[in-house]
C-alpha positions as CSV (number, residue, x, y, z in Angstrom):
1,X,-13.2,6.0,6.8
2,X,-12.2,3.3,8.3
3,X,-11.6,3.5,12.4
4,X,-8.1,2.8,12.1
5,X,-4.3,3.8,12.1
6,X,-0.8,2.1,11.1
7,X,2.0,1.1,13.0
8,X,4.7,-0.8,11.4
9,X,8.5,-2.1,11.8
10,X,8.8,-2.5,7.5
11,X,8.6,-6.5,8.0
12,X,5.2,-6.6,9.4
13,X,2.3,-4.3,10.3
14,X,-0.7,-3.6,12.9
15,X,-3.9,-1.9,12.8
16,X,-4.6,-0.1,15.7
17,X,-8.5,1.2,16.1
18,X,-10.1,4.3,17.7
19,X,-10.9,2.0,20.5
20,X,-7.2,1.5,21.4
21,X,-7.5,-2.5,19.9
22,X,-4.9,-4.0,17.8
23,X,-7.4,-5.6,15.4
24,X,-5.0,-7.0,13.3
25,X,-1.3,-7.9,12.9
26,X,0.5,-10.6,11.1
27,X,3.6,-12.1,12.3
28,X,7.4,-12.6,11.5
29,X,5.7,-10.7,8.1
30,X,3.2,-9.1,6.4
31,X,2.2,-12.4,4.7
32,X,1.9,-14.4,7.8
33,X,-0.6,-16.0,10.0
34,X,-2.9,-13.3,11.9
35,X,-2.8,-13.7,15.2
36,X,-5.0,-10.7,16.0
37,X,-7.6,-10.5,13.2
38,X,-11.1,-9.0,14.9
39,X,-11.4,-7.2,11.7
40,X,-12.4,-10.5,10.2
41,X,-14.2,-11.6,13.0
42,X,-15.1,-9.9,16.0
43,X,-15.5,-13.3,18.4
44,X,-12.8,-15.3,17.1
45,X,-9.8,-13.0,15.5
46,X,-8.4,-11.9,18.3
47,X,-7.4,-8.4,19.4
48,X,-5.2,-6.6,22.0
49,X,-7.0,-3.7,23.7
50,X,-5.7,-0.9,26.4
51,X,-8.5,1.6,27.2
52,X,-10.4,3.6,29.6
53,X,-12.7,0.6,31.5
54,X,-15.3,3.1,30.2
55,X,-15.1,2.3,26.3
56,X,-17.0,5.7,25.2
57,X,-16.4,7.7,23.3
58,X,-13.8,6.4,21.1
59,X,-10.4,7.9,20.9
60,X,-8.9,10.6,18.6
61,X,-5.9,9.7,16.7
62,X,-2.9,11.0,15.1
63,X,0.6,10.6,14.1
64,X,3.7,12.0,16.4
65,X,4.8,14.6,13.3
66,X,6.4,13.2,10.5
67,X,6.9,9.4,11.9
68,X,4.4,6.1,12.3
69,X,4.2,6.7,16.0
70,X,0.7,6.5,16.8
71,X,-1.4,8.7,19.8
72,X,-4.9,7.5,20.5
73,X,-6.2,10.5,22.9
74,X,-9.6,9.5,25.3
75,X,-11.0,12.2,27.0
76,X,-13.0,11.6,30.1
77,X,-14.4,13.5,33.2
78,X,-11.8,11.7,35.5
79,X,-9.1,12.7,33.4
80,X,-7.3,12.1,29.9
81,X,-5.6,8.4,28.7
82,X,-3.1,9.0,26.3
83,X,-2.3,5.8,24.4
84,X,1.1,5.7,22.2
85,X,1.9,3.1,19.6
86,X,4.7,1.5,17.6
87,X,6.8,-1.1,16.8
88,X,10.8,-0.4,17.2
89,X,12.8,0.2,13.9
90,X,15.8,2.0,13.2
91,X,19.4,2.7,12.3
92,X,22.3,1.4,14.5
93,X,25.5,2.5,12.1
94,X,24.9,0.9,8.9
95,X,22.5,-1.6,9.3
96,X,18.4,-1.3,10.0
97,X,17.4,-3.0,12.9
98,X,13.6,-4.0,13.3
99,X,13.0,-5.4,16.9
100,X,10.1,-7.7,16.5
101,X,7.9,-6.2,19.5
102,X,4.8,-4.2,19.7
103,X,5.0,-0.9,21.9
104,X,1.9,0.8,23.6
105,X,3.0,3.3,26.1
106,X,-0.1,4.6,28.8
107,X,-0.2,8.3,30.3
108,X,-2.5,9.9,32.3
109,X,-3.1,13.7,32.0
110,X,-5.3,15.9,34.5
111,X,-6.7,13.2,36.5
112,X,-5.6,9.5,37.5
113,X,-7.7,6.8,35.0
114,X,-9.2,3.7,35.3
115,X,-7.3,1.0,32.5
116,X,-8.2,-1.8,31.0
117,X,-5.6,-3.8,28.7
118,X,-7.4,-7.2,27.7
119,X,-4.7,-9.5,25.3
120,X,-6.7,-11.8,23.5
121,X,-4.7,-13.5,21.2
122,X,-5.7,-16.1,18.2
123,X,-3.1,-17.7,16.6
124,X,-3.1,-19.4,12.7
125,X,-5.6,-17.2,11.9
126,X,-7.9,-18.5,14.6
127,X,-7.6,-22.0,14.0
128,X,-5.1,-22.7,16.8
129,X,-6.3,-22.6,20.7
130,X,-4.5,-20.0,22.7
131,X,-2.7,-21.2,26.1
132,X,-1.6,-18.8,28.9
133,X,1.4,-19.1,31.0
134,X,3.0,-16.6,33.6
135,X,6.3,-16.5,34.3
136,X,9.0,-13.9,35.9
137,X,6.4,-10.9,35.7
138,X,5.6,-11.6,31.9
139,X,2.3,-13.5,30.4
140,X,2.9,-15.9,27.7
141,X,0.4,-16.6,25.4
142,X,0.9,-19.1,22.7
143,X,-0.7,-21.7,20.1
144,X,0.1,-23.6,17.1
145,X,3.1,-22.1,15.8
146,X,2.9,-18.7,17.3
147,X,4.2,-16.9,20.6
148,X,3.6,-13.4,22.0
149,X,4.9,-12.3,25.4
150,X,3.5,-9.7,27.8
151,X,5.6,-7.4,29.6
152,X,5.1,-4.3,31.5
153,X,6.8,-1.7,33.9
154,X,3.1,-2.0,35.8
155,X,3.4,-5.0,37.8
156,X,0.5,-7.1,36.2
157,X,-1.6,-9.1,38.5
158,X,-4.0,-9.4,35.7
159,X,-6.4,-12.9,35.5
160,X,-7.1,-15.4,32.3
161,X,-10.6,-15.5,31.8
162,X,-12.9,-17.8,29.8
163,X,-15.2,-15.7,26.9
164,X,-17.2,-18.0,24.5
165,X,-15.1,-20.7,24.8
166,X,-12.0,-18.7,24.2
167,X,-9.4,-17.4,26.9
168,X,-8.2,-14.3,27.4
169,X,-5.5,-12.2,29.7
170,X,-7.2,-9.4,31.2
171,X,-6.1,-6.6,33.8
172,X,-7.6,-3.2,35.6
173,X,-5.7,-1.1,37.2
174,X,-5.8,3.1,37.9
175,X,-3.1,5.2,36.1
176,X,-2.3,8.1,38.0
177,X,-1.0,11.3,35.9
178,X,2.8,11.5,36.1
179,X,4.5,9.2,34.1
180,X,4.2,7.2,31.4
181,X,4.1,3.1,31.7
182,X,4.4,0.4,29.0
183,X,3.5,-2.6,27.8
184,X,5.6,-4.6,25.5
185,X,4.2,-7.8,23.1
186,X,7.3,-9.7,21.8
187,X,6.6,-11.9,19.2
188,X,8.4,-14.2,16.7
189,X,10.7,-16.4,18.2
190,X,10.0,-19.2,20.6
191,X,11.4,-17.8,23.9
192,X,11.3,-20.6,26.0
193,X,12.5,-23.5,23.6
194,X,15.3,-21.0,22.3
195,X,16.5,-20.2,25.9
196,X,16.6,-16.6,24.9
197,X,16.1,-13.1,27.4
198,X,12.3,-11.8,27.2
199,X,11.6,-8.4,25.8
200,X,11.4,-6.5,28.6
201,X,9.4,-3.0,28.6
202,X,12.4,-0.8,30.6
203,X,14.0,0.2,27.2
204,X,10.4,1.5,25.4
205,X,11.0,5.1,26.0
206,X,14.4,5.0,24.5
207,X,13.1,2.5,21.5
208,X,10.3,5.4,21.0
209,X,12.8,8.1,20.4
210,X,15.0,6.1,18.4
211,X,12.3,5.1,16.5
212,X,11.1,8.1,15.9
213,X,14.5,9.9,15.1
214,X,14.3,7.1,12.1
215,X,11.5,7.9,10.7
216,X,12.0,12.0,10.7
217,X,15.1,11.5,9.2
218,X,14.3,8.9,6.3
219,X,11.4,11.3,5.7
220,X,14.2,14.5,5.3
221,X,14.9,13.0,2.0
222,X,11.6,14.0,0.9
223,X,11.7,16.7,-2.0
224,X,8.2,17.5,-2.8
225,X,7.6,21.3,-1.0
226,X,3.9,21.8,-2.8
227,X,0.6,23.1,-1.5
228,X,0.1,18.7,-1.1
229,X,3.4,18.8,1.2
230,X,1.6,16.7,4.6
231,X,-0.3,14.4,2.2
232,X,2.7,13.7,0.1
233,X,5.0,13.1,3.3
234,X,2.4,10.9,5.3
235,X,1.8,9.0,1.5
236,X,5.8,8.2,1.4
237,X,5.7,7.3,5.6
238,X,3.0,4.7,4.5
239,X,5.0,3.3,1.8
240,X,8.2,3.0,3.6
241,X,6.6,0.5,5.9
242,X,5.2,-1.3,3.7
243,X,8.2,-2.1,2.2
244,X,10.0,-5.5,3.8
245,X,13.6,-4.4,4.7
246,X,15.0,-8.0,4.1
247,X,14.2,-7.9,0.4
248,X,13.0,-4.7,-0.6
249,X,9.7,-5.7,-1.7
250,X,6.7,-3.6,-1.5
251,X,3.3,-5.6,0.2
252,X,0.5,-4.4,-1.8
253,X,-1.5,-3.7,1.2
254,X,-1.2,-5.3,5.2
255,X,-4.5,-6.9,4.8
256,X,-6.9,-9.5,3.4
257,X,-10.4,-9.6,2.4
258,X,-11.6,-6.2,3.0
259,X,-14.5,-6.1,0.3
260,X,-14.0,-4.0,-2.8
261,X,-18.1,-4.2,-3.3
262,X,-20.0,-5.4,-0.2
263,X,-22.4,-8.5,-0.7
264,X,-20.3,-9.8,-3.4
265,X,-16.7,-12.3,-3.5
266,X,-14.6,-9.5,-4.5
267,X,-12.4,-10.3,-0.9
268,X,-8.6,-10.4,-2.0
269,X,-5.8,-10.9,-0.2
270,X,-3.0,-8.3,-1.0
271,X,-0.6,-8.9,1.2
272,X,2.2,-9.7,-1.2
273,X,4.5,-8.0,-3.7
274,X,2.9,-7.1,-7.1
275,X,5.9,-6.7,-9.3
276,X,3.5,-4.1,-11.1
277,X,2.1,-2.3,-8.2
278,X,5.8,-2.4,-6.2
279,X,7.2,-1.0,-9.2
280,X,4.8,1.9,-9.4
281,X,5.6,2.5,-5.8
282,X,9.0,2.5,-5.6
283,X,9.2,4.7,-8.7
284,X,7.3,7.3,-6.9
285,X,9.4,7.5,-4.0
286,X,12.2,8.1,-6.4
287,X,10.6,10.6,-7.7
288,X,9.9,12.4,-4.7
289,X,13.4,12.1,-3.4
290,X,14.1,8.8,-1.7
291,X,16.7,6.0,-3.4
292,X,17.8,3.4,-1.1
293,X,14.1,2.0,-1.3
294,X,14.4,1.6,-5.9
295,X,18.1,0.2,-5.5
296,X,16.9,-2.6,-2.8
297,X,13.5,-3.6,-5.0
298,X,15.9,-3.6,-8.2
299,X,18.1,-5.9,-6.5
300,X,15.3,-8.0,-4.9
301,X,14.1,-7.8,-9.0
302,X,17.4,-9.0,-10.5
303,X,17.5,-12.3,-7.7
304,X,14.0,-13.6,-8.7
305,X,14.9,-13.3,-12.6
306,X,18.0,-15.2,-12.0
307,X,16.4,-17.5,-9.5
308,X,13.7,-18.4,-11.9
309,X,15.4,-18.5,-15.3
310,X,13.7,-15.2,-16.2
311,X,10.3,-16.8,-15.8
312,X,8.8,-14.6,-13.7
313,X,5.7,-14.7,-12.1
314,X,3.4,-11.2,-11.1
315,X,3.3,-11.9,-7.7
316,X,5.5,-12.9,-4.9
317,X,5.1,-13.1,-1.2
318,X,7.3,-10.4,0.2
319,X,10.5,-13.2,1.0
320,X,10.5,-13.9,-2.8
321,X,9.0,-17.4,-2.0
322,X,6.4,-17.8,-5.7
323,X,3.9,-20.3,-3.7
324,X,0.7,-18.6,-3.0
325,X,-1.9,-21.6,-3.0
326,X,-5.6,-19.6,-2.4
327,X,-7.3,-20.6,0.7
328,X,-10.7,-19.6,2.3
329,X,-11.4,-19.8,6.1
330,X,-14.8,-20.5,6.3
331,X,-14.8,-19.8,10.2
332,X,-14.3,-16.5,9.9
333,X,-17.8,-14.4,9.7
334,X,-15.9,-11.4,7.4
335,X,-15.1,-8.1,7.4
336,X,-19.1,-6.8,8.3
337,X,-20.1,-10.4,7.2
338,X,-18.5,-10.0,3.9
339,X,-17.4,-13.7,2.6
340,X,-15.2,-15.7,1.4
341,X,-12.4,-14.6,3.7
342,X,-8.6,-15.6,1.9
343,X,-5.4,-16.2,2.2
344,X,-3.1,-16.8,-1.0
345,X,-3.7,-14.9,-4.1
346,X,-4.3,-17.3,-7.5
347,X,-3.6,-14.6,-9.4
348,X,-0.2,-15.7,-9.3
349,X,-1.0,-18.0,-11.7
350,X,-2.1,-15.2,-13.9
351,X,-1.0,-14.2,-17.4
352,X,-0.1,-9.9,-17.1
353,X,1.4,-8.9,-19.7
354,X,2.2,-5.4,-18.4
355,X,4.3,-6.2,-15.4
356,X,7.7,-5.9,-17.7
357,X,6.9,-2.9,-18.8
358,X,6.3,-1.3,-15.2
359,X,9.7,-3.3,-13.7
360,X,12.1,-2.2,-16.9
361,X,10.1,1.7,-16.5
362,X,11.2,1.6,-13.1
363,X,14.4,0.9,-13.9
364,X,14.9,3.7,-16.1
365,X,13.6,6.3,-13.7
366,X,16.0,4.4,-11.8
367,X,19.0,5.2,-14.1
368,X,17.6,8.9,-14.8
369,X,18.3,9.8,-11.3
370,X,21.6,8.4,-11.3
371,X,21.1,4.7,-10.4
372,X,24.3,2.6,-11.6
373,X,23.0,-0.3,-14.2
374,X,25.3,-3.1,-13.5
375,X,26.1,-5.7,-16.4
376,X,24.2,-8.3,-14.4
377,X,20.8,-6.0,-13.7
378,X,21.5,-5.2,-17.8
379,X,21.0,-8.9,-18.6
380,X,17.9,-8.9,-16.6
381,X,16.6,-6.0,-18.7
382,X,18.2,-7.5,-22.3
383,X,15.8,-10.7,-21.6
384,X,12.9,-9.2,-20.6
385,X,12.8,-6.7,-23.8
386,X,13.7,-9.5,-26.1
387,X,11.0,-11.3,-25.1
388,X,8.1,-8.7,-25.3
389,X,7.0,-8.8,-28.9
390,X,6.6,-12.3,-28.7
391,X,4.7,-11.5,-25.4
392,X,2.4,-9.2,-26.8
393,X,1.0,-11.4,-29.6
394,X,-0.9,-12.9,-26.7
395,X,-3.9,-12.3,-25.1
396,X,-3.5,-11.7,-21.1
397,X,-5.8,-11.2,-17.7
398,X,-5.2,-7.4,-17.5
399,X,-4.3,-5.2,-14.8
400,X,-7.5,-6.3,-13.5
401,X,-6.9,-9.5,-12.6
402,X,-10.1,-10.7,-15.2
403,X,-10.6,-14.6,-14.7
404,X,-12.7,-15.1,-17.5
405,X,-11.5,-15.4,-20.9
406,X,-8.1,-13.4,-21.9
407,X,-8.1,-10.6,-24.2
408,X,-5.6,-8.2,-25.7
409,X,-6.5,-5.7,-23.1
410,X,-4.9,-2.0,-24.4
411,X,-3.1,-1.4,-21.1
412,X,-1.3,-4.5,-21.4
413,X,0.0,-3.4,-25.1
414,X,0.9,-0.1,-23.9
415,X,3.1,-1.3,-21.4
416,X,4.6,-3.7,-23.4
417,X,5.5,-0.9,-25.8
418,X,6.9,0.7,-22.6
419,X,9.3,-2.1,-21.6
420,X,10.8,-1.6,-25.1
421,X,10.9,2.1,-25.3
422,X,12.4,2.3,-21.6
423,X,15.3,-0.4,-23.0
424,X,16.0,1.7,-25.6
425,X,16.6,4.4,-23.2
426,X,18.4,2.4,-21.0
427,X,20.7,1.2,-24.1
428,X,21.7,4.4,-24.9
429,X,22.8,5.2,-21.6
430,X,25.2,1.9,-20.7
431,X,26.4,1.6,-24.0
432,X,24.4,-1.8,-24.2
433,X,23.0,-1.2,-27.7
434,X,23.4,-4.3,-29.6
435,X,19.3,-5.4,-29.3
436,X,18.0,-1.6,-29.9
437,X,17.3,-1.8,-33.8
438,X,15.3,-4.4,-33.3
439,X,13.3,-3.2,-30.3
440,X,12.8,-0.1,-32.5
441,X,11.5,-2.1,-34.6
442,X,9.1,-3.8,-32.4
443,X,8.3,-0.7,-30.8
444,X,7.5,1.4,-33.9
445,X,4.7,-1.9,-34.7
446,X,3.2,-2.1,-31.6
447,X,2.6,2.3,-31.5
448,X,0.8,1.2,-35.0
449,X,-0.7,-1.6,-33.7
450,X,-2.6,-0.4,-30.3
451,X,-3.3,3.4,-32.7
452,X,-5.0,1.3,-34.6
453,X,-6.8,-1.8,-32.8
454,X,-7.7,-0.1,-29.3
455,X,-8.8,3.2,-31.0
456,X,-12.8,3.3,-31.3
457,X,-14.1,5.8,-33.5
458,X,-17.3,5.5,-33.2
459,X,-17.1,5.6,-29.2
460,X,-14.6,8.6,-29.5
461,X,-11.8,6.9,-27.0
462,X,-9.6,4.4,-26.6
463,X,-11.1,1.2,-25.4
464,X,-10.3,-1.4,-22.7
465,X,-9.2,-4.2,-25.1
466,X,-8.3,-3.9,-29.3
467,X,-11.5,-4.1,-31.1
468,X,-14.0,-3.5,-27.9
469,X,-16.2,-1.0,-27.0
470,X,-15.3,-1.1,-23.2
471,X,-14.1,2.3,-21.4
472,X,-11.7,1.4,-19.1
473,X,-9.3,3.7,-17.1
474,X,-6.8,2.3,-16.9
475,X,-5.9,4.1,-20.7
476,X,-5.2,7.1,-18.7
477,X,-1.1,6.0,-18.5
478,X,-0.8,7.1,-21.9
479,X,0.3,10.6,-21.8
480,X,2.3,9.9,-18.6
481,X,3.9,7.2,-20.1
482,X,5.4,9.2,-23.0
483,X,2.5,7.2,-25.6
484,X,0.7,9.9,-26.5
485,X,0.1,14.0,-25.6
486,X,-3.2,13.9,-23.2
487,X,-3.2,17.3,-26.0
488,X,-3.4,14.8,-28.6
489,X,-7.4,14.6,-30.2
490,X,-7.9,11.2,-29.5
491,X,-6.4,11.1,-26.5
492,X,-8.5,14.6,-25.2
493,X,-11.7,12.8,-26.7
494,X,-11.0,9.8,-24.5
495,X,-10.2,11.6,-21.4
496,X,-13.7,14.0,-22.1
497,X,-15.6,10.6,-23.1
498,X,-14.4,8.7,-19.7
499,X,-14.9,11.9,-17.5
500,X,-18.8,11.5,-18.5
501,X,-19.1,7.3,-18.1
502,X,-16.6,6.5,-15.3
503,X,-16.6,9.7,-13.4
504,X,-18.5,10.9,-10.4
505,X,-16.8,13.8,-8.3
506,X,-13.9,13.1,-7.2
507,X,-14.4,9.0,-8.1
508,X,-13.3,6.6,-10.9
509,X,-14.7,3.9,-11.8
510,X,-11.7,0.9,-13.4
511,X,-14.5,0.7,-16.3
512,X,-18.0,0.8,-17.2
513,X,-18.5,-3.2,-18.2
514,X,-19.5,-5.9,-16.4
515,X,-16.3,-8.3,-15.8
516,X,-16.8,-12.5,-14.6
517,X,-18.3,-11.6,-11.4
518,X,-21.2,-8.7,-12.6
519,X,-20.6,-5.4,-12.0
520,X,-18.2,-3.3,-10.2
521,X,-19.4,-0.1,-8.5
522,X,-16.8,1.2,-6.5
523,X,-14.1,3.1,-7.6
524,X,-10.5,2.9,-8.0
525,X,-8.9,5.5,-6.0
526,X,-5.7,5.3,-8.3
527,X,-7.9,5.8,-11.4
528,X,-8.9,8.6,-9.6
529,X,-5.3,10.0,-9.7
530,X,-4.9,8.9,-12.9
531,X,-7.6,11.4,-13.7
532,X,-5.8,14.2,-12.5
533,X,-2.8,13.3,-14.4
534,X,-4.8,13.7,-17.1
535,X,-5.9,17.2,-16.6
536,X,-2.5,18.0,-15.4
537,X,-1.0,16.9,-19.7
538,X,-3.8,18.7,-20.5
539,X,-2.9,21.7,-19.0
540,X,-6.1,22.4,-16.8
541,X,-3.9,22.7,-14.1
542,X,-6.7,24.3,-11.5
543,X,-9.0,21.7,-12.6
544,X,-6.4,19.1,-11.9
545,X,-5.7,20.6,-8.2
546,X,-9.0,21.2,-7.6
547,X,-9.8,17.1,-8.1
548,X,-6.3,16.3,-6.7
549,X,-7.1,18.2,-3.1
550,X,-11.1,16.2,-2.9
551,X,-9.1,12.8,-3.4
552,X,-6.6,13.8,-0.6
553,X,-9.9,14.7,1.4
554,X,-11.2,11.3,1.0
555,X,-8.5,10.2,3.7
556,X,-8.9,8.8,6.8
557,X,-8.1,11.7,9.6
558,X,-4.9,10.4,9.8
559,X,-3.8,10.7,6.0
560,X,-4.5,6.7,5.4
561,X,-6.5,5.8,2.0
562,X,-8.2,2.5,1.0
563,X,-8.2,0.9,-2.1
564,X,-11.4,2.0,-3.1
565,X,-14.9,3.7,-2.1
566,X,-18.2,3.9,-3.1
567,X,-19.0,6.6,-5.4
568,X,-22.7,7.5,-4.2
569,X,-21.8,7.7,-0.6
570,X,-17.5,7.8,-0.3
571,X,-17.7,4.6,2.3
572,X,-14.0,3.3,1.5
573,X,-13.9,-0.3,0.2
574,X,-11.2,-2.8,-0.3
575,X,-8.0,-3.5,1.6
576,X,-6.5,-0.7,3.7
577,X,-4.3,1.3,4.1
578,X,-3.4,0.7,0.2
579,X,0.6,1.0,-1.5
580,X,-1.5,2.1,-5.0
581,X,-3.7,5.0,-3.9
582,X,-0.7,6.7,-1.7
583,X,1.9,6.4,-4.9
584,X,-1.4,7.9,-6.6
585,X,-0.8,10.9,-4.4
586,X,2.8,11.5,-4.2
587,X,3.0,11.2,-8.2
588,X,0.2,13.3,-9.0
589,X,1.2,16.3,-6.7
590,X,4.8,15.8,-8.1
591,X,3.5,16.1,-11.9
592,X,1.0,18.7,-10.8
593,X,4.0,20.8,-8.8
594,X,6.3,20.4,-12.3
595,X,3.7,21.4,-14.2
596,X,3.1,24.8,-11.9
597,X,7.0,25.5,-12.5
598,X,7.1,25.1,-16.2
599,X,4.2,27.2,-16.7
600,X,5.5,29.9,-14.7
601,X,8.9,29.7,-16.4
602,X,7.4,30.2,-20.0
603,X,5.1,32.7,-19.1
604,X,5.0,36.3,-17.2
605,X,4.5,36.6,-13.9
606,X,1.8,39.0,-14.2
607,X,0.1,36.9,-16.3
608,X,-2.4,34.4,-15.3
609,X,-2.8,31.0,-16.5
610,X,-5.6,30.5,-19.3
611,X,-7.9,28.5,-17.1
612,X,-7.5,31.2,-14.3
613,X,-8.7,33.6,-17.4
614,X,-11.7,31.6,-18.0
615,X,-12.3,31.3,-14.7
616,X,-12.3,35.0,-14.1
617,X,-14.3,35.7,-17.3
């Protein structure tokens, strides 16, 4: 997996590695210029490292329980260097708070130790020179638009040295056991120009427990108690943050070009709200117990409709601005050499046709646990269902984001027929019901339609696109989505015909054709879960946990899951930690937890499931 952990204030986020280096972090947001990026380039991202002066071995890391506070342990002769990070967030009455700093408190144990903390900042993404000033105790390091500031309750008498061309703030000192010192990076604001106090390092103790104290208590909320319970919690943690408090939106992922296949172009940058993807997330946390997050992404939902006549777009960066020109920087070597490296997404430009179908389904889950549909969020809804048929007589990208030539991909349908079937619901339960006969109408064609035009007989499944013969899993939402009964024939076939073409352990495959850039080997980690959901309709319900616990094994040691792997050897691909394959896990432990109860309530106690039967002979 990959070497690293999470920290986050839910407006912007930092990887942290084994080594004790912030290797990456974005600021004011998620979608922001990098000013530590060594993940994308070892000599000339930037990174921010405190560690033993002897780098080896790497550290051991986990999460303070039930929080994103972050312990990086290294153990040497001398004694033991105990590194804690985070970035301040929390609750003061009302309102969240999210102090734009960067926390990394030191501690000795069982011997003093040696320290090194070397800052090493690269602004715009590398493309602007770093300058160092000191001033009142603090180091300020800034260029281009960007400013970080250095404090520490260890006076730092600490030199700016020249390394390949680049300067840097570095500083040794011995940390005897005892007591534990910080170091503060401030960032955001322009300290100087604005005349305002520097963030000072005194108050990190306190900002720790406060911070902490808001995450164990968001996380309270949490109703899942299944056999999944830590993977489901730490799943919900990493969601949270990755949701911007300002809007409500829900970044895809904290990084850019991370390679779904290695060698090839497939670099994305995620770092921006999916309405699909968001959607899916915030639905899950609903389900598993938590409902501030779905009524802030509604709202954030209902002011981009109205602020764009109800044109939306799939993709927004996480303020709600729709400008997301696609950029490479060619300086930048890659993530292990992997090229082109980008910022911007053009899918923006993209034709999906799924996306109101996933924001009006999350909207009823919304309503089903007791959200209040105002009769402005209702006309938000009213013009996106009237506006579907007409949508769904054309050809789209796909949930895969295909830039070759549009087709009438079979997910896209099925969602479609969702946004009208979740309307209907919705109707019915505001007393808004003036549109449904017609939506009825429009529904009951589009069932016939996708029955008929993405079902391949002579392949035994249904098919990526009407009239294809392309697998693709993405058909797997059917019997979750209420389409079809995964018991149904055609829909058992298909499951039974994909387990044998896209299926390898505990990996899935998005589909078994080659797209506009080749072939894609790695798999899909949501597809995956998918999968399980699958088994789970089907009522294989040890099967189902049996798959569900080898994709929670796939994570990282601290509970983080990439976008992707690779199938043959499990080496994670694509940008990490990801939004999709966490909601993956909460949902499918959820379903697979339900499905427990309502087996158990229809038959004996004493008597075990069929499969168990089976299994026993």
């Amino acid at each position: 997996m990959y070497p690293y952990g999470l920290i986050g204030n839910c407006e912007t986020a930092a990887l942290v590695s084994t080594s004790g280096a912030v290797d990456w972090f974005c600021y004011p947001r998620f979608d922001s210029p990098s000013i530590f990026a060594a993940i994308l380039d070892r000599q000339r991202g930037g990174s921010f490292r405190i560690s033993p002066v002897n780098p080896v071995p790497a550290g051991e890391q986990v999460y303070l329980r039930d929080t994103n506070l972050l312990t990086t342990t290294f153990h040497r002769s001398e004694g033991t260097l105990v590194l804690t990070d985070f970035m301040p967030c929390f609750n003061e009455g009302e309102r969240f708070l999210s102090l734009k700093r960067i926390c990394r408190g030191v501690e000795a144990r069982g011997g003093p130790v040696e320290v090194e903390c070397v800052m090493d900042p690269a602004p715009a993404y590398g493309r602007a020179r770093t300058s160092f000033a000191e001033r009142e105790g603090i180091v300020i390091a800034s260029g281009g638009s960007q400013e970080v500031i250095l404090s520490s309750t260890i006076p730092m008498t600490g030199a700016v040295q020249d390394v390949d061309g680049r300067p840097r703030f570095a500083y040794r000192f011995t940390l005897q056991p005892g007591k534990q010192e910080w170091f503060t990076l401030g960032f955001g604001e322009r300290y100087f120009a604005l005349g305002r106090k520097f963030p000072s390092s005194s108050d990190a103790t306190e900002l720790a427990a406060r911070t902490s104290e808001f995450w164990q208590r968001w996380l309270d909320q949490c109703l899942y108690t299944g056999p999944f319970q830590e993977s489901v919690r730490r799943s919900a943690l990493v969601i949270k943050l990755l949701t911007y408090a300002p809007t409500g939106a829900l970044c895809a992922a904290p990084t850019t070009s991370i390679p779904e296949d290695p060698g090839g172009e497939r670099n994305w940058d995620y770092r921006f709200c999916w309405l699909r993807d968001a959607s899916y997330g915030i639905a899950a946390l609903f389900r598993a117990g938590f409902s501030q997050e779905a009524a802030d992404f509604i709202n954030w939902i209902r002011d981009r409709a109205y602020d764009h006549d109800f044109a939306m777009q799939i993709v927004y960066r996480v303020d709600g601005d729709p400008r997301l020109p696609e950029e490479f920087l060619e300086h930048l070597a890659g993530f292990d050499g992997a090229r082109p490296v980008r910022i911007g997404n053009r899918a923006a430009g993209q034709r999906q046709l799924d996306v109101f179908g996933a924001v009006i389904d999350c909207m009823a889950v919304y309503q089903r646990k007791g959200g209040f549909i105002s009769a402005k969020l209702w006309m938000v809804i009213e013009r996106f269902a009237d506006g579907i048929w007409e949508l769904s007589r054309e050809p789209d990208n796909g949930i895969w984001e295909f830039q070759g030539e549009r087709k009438h991909h079979t997910h896209s349908k099925l969602w479609c027929w969702v946004a009208l079937d979740r309307a209907i619901t919705l109707a019915r339960g505001t007393g808004y019901t003036s549109h449904v006969p017609q939506w009825e109408r429009a529904a009951a064609d589009l069932r016939a339609e996708i029955e008929t035009r993405a079902w391949n007989p002579r392949i035994g499944a249904f098919t990526q696109a009407y009239d294809d013969d392309c697998l693709d899993a993405a058909v797997l939402q059917m019997p979750v989505l209420g389409f079809l009964p995964a018991t149904d024939p055609r829909m058992t076939a298909t499951i039974e015909t994909l387990s044998q073409r896209l299926l390898n352990g505990p990996y899935v495959r998005r589909y078994d054709c080659t797209d506009d850039q080749g072939y894609l080997s790695a798999a899909f980690l949501l597809c995956s879960f998918w999968y399980v959901d699958g088994l789970i309709g089907m009522n294989r319900l040890d099967a189902a946990e049996r798959q569900l616990e080898q994709l929670i094994n796939l994570s990282s040691p601290l509970g983080l899951l990439a976008e992707g792997a690779d199938p043959v050897s499990g080496t994670p691909r694509g940008n990490f930690p990801q939004a999709y394959s966490h909601l993956g896990v909460i949902d499918s432990a959820v379903r697979l937890e339900r499905a427990r109860a309502a087996q158990q309530a229809q038959a004996p106690s004493d008597t075990p499931s069929r499969e168990r039967q089976e299994a026993t002979g």
